[in-house]
ZAKOL-684091 format. One record per residue (C-alpha): residue number from 1; residue in three letters; x negated, y, z. Coordinates in steps of 0.5 Angstrom, whole numbers, plus 500, padded with zeros to 3 digits. Last residue first. Layout:
<atoms>
   banu   zadren    xx    yy    zz
    NUM      ALA     X     Y     Z
...
</atoms>
This chain:
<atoms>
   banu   zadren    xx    yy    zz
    314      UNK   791   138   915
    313      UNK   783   140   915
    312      UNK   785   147   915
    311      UNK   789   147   920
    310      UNK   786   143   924
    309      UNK   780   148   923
    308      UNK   783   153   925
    307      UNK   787   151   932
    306      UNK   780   149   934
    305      UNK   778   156   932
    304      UNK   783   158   936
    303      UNK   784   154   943
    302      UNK   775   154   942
    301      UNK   775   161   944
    300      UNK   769   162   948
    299      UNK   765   156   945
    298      UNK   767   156   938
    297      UNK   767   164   939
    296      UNK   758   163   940
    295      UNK   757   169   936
    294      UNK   763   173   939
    293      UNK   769   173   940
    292      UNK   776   174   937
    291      UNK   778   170   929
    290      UNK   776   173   922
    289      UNK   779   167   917
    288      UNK   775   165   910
    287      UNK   779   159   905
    286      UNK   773   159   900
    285      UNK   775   154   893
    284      UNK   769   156   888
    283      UNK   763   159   893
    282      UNK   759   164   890
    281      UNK   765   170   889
    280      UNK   764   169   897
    279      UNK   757   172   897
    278      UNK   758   177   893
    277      UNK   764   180   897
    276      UNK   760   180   903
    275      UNK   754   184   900
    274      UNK   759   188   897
    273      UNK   761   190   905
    272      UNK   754   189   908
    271      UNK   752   194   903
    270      UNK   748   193   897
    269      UNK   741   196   894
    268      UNK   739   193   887
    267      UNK   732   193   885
    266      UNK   729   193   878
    265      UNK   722   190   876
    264      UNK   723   185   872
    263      UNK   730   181   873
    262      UNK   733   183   880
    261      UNK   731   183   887
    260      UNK   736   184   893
    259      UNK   736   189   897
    258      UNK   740   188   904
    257      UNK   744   192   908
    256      UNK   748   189   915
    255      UNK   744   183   914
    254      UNK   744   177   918
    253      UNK   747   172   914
    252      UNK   753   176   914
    251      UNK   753   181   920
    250      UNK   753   177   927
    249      UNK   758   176   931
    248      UNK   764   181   934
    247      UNK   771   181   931
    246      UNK   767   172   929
    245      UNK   767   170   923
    244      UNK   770   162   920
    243      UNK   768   160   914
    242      UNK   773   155   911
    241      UNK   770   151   905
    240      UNK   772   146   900
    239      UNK   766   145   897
    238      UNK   764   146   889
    237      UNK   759   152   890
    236      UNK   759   155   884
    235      UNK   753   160   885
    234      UNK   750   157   891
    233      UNK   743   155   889
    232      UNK   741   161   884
    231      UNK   744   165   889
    230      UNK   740   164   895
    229      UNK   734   163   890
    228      UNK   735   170   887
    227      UNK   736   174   894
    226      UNK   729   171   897
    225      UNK   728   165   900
    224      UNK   724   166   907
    223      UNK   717   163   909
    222      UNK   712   163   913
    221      UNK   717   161   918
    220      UNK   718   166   925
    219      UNK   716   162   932
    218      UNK   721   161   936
    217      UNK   722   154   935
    216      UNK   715   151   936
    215      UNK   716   151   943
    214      UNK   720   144   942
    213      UNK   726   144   946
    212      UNK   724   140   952
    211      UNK   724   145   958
    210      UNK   722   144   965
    209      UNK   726   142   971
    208      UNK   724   140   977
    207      UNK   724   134   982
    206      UNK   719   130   979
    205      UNK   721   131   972
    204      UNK   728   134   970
    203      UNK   728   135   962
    202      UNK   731   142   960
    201      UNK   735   144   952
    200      UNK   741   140   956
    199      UNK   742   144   962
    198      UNK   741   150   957
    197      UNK   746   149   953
    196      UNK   752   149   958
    195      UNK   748   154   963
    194      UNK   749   159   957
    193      UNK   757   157   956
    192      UNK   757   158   963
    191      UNK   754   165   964
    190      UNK   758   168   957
    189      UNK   753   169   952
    188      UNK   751   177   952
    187      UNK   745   174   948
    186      UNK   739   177   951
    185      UNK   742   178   959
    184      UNK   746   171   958
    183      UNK   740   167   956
    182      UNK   736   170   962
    181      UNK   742   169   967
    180      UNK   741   162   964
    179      UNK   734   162   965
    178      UNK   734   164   972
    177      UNK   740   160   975
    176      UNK   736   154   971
    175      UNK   729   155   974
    174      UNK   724   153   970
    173      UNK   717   149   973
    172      UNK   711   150   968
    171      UNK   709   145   962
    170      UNK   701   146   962
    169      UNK   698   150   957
    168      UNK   697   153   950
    167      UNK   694   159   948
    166      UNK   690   156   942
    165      UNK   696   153   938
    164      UNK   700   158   940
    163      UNK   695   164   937
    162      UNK   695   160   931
    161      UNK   702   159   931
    160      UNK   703   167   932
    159      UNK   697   169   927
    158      UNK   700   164   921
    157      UNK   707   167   922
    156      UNK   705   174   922
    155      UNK   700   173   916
    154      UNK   706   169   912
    153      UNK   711   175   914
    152      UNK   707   181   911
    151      UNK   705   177   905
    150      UNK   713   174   903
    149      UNK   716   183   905
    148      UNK   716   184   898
    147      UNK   720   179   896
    146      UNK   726   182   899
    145      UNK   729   177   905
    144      UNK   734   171   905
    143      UNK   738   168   910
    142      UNK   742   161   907
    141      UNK   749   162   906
    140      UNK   755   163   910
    139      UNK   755   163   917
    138      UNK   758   164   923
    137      UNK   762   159   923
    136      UNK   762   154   916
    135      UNK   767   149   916
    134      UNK   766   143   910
    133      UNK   771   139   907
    132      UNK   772   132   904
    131      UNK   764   130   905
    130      UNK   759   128   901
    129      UNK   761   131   895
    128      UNK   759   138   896
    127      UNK   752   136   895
    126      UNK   749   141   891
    125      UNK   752   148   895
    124      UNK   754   143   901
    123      UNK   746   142   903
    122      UNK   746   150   902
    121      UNK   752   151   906
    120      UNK   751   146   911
    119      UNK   744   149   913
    118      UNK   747   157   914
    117      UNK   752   153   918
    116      UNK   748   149   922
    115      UNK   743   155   923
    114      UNK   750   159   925
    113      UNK   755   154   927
    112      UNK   756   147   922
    111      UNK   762   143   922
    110      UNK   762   138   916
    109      UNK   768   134   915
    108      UNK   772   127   914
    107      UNK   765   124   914
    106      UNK   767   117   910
    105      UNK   764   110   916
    104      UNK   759   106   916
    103      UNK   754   107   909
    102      UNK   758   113   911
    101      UNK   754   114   916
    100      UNK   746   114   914
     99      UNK   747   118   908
     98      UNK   750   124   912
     97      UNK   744   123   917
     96      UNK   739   123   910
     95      UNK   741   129   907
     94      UNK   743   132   913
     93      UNK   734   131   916
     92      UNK   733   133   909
     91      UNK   736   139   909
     90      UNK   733   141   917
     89      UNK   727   142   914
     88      UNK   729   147   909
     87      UNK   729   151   916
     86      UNK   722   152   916
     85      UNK   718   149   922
     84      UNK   710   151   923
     83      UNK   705   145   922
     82      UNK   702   142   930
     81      UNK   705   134   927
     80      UNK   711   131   928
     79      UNK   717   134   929
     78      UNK   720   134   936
     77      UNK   725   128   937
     76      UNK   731   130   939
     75      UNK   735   130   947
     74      UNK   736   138   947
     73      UNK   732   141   940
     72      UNK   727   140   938
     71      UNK   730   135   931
     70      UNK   738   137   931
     69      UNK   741   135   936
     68      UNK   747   131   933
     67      UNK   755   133   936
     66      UNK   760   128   934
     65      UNK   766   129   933
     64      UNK   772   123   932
     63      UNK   779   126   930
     62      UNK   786   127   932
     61      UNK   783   130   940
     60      UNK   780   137   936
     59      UNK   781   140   943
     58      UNK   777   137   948
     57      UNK   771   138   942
     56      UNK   771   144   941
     55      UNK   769   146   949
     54      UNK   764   141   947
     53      UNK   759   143   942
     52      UNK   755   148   945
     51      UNK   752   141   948
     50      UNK   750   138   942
     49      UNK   744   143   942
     48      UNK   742   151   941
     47      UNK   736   155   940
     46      UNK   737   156   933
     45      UNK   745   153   932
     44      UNK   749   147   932
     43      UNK   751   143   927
     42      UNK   758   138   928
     41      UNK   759   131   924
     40      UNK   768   130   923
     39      UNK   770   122   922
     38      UNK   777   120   922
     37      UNK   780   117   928
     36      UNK   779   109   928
     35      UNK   773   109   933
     34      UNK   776   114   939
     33      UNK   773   120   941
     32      UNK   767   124   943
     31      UNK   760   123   941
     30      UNK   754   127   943
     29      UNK   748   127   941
     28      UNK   741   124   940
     27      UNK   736   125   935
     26      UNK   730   120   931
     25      UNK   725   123   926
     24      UNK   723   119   919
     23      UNK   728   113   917
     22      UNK   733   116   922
     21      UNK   734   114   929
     20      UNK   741   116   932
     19      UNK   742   116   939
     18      UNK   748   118   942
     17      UNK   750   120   950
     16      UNK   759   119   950
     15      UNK   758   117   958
     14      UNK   757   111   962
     13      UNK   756   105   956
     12      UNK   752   110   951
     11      UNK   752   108   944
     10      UNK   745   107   940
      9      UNK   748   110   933
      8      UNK   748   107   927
      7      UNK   751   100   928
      6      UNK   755   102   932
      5      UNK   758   108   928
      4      UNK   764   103   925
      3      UNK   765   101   932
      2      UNK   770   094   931
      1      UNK   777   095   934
</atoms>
């Protein structure tokens, strides 16, 4: 049978390597599965790419994945221009991805980790109809901060790219071995999953490796939404949602306390647990499951998660 992504995506004839070129920024991917199973779109983490992706993959066989690198990261286009990033971007880089495939083909689901979870989530808050279902790992709703903390933040984002602007140099030779024991010593990722993401994340050159990820990367936003304008977006959350949480992830949205701004000039402290609980009332139709592992428990324990998510998409 005909492709119905072939139109979309550039598709390698050795391996399941993609690229997709977008009106404003081209990306590249993975895709695993036959043409005529239903369509499901994975989204990665900060740091991460298509690769993290893959143990999943094996065990999602009734259904096509594919697995985009979002723009600076493994075989994406950086952004263009030397402007700090902020992670609103990654919203129009899904609005105009989604709009692109099911011009070809109906998106079944979403499937977002972490950063590809907080953005799925506030992508799915307004446009809930652009997939059947949506599977949030290790994220909720976007992060936010107290407003009083916008100053600091903007100052501080604006002398780290600043001085990354000044200070920069010609690219230099990475080790992998050390770089994934390097991963492995920050994060607690298991070596191979580290070594899976990294090996897509560097570029061979002339006999060596150096990094592709757009350096940009690491540097904080000048920017964060504050309580009221995550609540404001995701109030009424109109998608079919399962959110998977790891024994040992992060806290919600990387708060274990937070304070939320209110009206005037009151505040409101909020554990993690209230916290938890206000962010679910938010979302109309919220299947939520605690499995083991860790952050990256779509890696380290693919057998169940895959096995929730199947169920969920059943």
């Amino acid at each position: 049978m005909n492709d119905p992504l072939a139109s979309l995506c550039t598709l390698s004839q050795e391996s399941d390597e993609v690229t997709i070129t977008l009106p404003h920024i081209r990306l590249g991917g993975r895709l695993w599965g036959e043409a005529d199973k239903p369509l499901l779109l994975a989204l990665h983490g900060w740091l991460d790419n298509a690769n993290s992706f893959a143990p999943l993959a094996q065990h999602l066989d009734d259904y096509r994945l594919l697995a985009i690198d979002w723009p600076g990261h493994g075989a994406s286009q950086h952004r263009p221009g030397g402007y700090p990033l902020h992670w609103i971007d990654y919203l129009y880089d899904l609005e105009l991805l989604i709009d692109a495939i099911v011009r070809h083909q109906p998106l079944h689901g979403v499937i977002g980790h972490s950063l590809g979870g907080i953005v799925a989530s506030a992508y799915s808050a307004a446009f809930a109809e652009k997939a059947e279902r949506w599977i949030l790992i290790e994220a909720l709703a976007p992060l936010f901060e107290s407003p009083d903390k916008s100053k600091l933040r903007l100052r501080r984002s604006f002398d780290a790219h600043q001085r990354a602007a000044t200070s920069q140099m010609a690219p230099k030779p990475v080790v992998l071995d050390a770089a994934v024991r390097a991963r492995h010593k920050l994060t607690g990722l298991d070596m191979p999953w580290c070594r899976l993401i990294l090996e897509r994340n560097l570029q061979q050159m002339e006999g060596h490796c150096y990094w592709r990820s757009d350096p940009r990367l690491k540097l904080d936003s000048p920017m964060r939404l504050n309580f009221d304008h995550v609540s404001g977006l995701m109030q009424g959350h109109a998608g079919k949602v399962l959110a998977i949480h790891a024994t040992t992830g992060y806290p919600l949205m990387g708060n274990v306390s937070a304070t939320r701004a209110g009206s005037g000039n009151s505040t409101e402290h909020r554990t993690g647990d209230s916290l938890a609980d206000s962010v679910a009332a938010w979302y109309q139709d919220l299947t939520q499951v605690r499995l083991e592992g860790d952050h990256h428990l779509h890696m380290g324990n693919h057998l169940e998660v895959a096995a929730a998510i199947k169920a969920f998409l059943a």
